[in-house]
N, C-alpha and C positions, 0 to 999 in steps of 0.2 A: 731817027725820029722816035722810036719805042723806049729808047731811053732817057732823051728828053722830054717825053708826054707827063711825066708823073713824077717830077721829082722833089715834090714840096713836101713830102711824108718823110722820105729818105736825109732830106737836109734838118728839118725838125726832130728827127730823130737822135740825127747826129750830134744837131745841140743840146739835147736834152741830156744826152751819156755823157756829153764835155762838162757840162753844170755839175752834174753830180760828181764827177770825178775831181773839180777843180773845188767845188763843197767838201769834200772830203779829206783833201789839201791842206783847204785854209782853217777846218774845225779840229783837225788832227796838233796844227800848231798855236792852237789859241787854246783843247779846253784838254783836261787828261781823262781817256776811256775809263769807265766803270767796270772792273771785272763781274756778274754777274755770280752768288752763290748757289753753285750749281747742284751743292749737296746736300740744301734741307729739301723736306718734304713740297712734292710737288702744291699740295693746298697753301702751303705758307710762302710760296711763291706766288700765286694766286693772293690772296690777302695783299701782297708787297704790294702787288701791282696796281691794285684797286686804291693804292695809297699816294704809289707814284704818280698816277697820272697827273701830269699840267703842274708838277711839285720836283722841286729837288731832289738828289737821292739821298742827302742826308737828315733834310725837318720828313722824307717817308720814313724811313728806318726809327728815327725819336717817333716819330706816331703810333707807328705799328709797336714798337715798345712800349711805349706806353700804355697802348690799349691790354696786351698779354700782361702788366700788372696792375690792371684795372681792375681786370674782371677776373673770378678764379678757370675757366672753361670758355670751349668754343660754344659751347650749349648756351650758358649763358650769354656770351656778346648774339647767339643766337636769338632770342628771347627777348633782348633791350630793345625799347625804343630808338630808333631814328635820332630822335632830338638826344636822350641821353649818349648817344655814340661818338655826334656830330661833334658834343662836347669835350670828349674825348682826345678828339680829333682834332682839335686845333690850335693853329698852327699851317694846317694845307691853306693851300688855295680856296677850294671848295669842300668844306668838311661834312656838308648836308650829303653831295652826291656821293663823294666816300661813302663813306656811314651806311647809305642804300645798296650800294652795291656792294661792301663787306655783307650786309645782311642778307638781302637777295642771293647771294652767295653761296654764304651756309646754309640754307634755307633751303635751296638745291640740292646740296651734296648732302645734305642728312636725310630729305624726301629721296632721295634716290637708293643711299644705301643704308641710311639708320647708321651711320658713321662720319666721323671726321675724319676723310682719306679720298685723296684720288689717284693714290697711285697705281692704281689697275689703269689709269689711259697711257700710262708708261709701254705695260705687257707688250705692244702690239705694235703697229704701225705709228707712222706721226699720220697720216691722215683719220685715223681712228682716236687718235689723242685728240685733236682740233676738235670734231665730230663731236666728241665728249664735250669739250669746253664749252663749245658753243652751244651744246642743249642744257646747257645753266641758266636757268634764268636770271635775266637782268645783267648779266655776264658785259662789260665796255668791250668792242672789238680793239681796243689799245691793248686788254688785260690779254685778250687771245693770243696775239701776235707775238705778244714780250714773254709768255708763258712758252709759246710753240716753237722762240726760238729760244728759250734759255734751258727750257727743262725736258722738252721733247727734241730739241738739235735740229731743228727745222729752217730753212731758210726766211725769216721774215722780218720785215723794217716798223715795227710799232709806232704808230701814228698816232696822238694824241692834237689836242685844238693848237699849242704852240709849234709842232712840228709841222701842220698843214701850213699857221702863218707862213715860219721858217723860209717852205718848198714855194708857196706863194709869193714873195717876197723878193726870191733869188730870180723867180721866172723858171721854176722847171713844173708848175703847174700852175695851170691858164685857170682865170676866173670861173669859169663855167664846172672844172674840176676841185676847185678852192669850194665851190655852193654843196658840191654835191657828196664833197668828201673823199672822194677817189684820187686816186693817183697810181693812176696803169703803168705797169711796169718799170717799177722802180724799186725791186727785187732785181730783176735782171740788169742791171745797171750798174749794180753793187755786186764783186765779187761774194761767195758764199764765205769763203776762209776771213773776210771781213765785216762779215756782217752782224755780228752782236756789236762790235766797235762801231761802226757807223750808225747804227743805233743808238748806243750810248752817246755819240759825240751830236747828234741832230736832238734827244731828248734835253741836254745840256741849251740848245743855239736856242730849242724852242722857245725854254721858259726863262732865259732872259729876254726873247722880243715877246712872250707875252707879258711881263713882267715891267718891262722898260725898253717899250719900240723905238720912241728915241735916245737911249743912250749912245756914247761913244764906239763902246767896242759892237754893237747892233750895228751902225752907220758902218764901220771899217770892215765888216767881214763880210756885208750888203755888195761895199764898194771893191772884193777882194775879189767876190766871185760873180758877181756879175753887175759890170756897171752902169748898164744898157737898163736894167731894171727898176733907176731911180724914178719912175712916173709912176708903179704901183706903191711907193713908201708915203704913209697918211703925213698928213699939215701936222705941223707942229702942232702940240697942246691935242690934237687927235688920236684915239684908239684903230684900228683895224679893226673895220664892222664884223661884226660874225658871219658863218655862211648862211645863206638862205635858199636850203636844200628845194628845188623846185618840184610843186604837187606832183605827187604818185599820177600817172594816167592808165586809167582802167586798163589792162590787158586781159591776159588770158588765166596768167596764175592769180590774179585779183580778184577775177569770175570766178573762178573755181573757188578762192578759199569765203568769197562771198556763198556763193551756193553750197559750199559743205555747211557754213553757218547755219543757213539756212534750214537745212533739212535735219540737221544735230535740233532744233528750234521746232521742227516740227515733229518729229520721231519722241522729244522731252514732254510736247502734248498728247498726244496719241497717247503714251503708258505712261502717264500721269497717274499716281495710286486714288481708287475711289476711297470713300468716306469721309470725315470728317474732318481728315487732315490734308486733302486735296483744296487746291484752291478753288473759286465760285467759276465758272464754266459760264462766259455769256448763253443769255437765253435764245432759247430755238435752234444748240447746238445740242445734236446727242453725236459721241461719240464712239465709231466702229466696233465692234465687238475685237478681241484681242486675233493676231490672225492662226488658223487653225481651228477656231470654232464654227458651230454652224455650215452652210452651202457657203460653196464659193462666189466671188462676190468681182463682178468685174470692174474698172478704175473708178469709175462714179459712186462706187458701191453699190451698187442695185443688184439682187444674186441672177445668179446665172441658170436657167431653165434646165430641168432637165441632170444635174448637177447631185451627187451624193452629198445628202447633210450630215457634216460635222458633228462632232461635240459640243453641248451647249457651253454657252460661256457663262462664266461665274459673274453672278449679279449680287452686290451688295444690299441686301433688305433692309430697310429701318425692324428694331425689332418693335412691335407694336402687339400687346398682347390681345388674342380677340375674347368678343363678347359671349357669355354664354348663351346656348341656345335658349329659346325661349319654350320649347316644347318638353325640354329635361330642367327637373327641381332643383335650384341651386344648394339647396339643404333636404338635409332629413329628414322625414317627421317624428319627432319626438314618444319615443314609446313609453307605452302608461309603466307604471310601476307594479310589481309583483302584488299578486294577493294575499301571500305571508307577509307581508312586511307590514302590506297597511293596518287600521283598526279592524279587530273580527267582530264579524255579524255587517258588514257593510261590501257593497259592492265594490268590483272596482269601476273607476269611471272609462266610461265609453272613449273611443279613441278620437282625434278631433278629424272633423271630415276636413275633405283635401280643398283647397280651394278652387274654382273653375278656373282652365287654362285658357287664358286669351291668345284669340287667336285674330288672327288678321284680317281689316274690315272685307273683303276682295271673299272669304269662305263665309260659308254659312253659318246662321248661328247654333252657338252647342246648347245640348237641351239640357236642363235643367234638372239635378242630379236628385234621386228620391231622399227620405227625409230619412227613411229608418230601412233597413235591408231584413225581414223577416231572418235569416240565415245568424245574423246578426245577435238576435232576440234567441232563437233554440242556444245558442254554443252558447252565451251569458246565464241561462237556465242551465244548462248543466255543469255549468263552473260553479252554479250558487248551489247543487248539490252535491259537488264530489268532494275530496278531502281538498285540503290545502296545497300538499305537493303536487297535485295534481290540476287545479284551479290553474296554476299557476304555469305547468308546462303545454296545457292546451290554449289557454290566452295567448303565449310567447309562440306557437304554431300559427295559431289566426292570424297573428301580425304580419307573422313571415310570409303568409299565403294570400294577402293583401299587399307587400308592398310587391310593388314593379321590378321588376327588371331594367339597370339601370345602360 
């Protein structure tokens, strides 16, 4: 009874290793493997690949040649536009998405290490190679796959849009894994000592049924490995819809990488740099002092009682020059002239009185300053009788003991 409860996994399983086996069969006598070269540089393997996908091996290879006597460097096809690349490029199937993801490419590998090279993901593991590939930006996981098995010796079946028809087609993967792009375990299904060939040989089946789904030799290799499958093959004059990968549903790594957004969003406003070059801050927001400064401050922000205050925090000032006080002269008053210099036999003139300091209506008023100062009158009598040099050194003393102190 325990072993008849459960046996529809065990038998779908079974067909699913027979398909692939009996696919591998019939693409082995119909197309001839591609040996992969395993000896150029790991990046220009990378490049191939970005050229292969959903294309032939041979208009990739004229591509990729061509593009290498295009331009003089990887700097350059670095540098090109998009559209100039795509021009490049054609010839593929799709030369726009080429073209982005050659650039997206290098684009990586030169932000990363300021070089055209990846052969450090060599050094190490294959699982440390993959790891690399894959934080490439923009990187096709076709390009991962065919990279990790050709130049890192990894076991892996490179899947591109004609090879999922292909697998769809035959029946060894169900609609629901057709939408979503997957196809479980179908590495282990595939001996390892085979598997860059069976690679090669499904890359080949793909891109003639994307290319010409109803041809001859499509129909007979359909009808060779599985002929039960003839209900998913489109109407005539009909393409094979694309998949229609079904919406993301919120979990838990979705949360997460929403709420790190988030808080990268909020931590970007909080040390936002003041001045001039900060953006406008909606109004009736003032925000927190930097942390470290001032009392400590519990989550509302409000500080905390009782609490040792901090260091103040650094406040950007307008610089605005202030006004002089009103009670200090903004100038000097002008000092008379020596009494050698002017005409002899003539005084010199009196100095000019200071004018009243206003002062603010709130004090009282200031009295009203006398007209002549006797003190005044004696030191001008004895300057009109001493000699000249000396006229001249007690005026410049009177002055000095008249002005203020500033």
């Amino acid at each position: 009874m325990t072993t008849s409860s459960n046996p529809e996994p065990n038998r779908q399983q079974l067909n699913r290793q027979q398909l692939v086996a009996k696919m591998h069969k019939a693409l082995r006598a119909h197309y001839k493997p591609v040996e992969p070269d395993v000896g150029q540089p790991m990046l220009e393997q990378v490049l191939f690949a970005c050229c292969l996908e959903n294309a032939p091996y041979e208009i990739a290879a004229q591509a990729l040649k061509r593009l290498r006597e295009s331009y003089f460097d990887l700097n350059e096809v670095r540098v090109t536009t998009v559209a100039e690349l795509a021009e490049t490029l054609q010839g593929l199937p799709d030369p726009a998405k080429a073209a982005l993801s050659l650039r997206r490419v290098l684009q990586s590998v030169f932000e990363s290490s300021y070089s055209f090279s990846l052969d450090n993901a060599k050094k190490h593991s294959i699982a440390h190679g993959i790891k690399t590939l894959e934080h490439l930006h923009g990187i096709p996981p076709f390009v991962v796959a065919y990279v990790g098995s050709t130049a890192l010796g990894g076991h892996f079946v490179p899947l591109d849009l004609g090879a999922m028809q292909a697998l769809f087609l035959t029946g060894i993967i169900s609609a629901e894994e057709y939408d979503a792009g997957k196809q479980p375990g179908l590495d282990r299904y595939v001996p390892k000592k085979a598997g860059v060939e069976f690679g090669s040989l499904l890359h080949q089946f793909g891109v003639e049924v994307l290319t010409n789904v109803h041809g001859a030799a499509v129909k007979k290799l359909l009808q060779a490995i599985n002929p039960a499958a003839k209900d998913r093959f489109p109407k005539r004059g009909e393409a094979l819809p694309a998949p229609n990968p079904p919406p993301v549903s919120p979990g838990k790594d979705s949360q997460r990488a929403a709420d790190a957004a988030e808080a990268a969003r909020t931590a970007a406003e909080e040390h936002r740099p003041a001045g001039p070059q900060a953006a406008a801050r909606p109004a009736g927001r003032t925000p927190l002092p930097p942390p470290g400064s001032g009392p400590k401050r519990a989550a509302d922000g409000k500080p905390i009682a009782g609490s040792k205050p901090g260091p103040k925090p650094f406040v950007v000032k307008p610089n605005v020059g202030r006004a002089p006080a009103a009670n200090q002269p903004s100038e000097v008053p002008p000092q008379a002239p020596a009494a050698g210099k002017g005409e002899p036999g003539k005084k010199a003139p009196a100095p000019a009185k200071k004018p009243p300091v206003a002062k603010k209506p709130a004090d009282k008023p200031a009295k009203p300053a006398p007209a002549s100062k006797p003190k005044a009158k004696e030191s001008a009598a004895k300057n009109d009788r001493a000699p000249a040099s000396k006229k001249a050194s007690t005026q410049h003393s009177d002055q000095l003991s008249r002005r203020k102190p500033r």
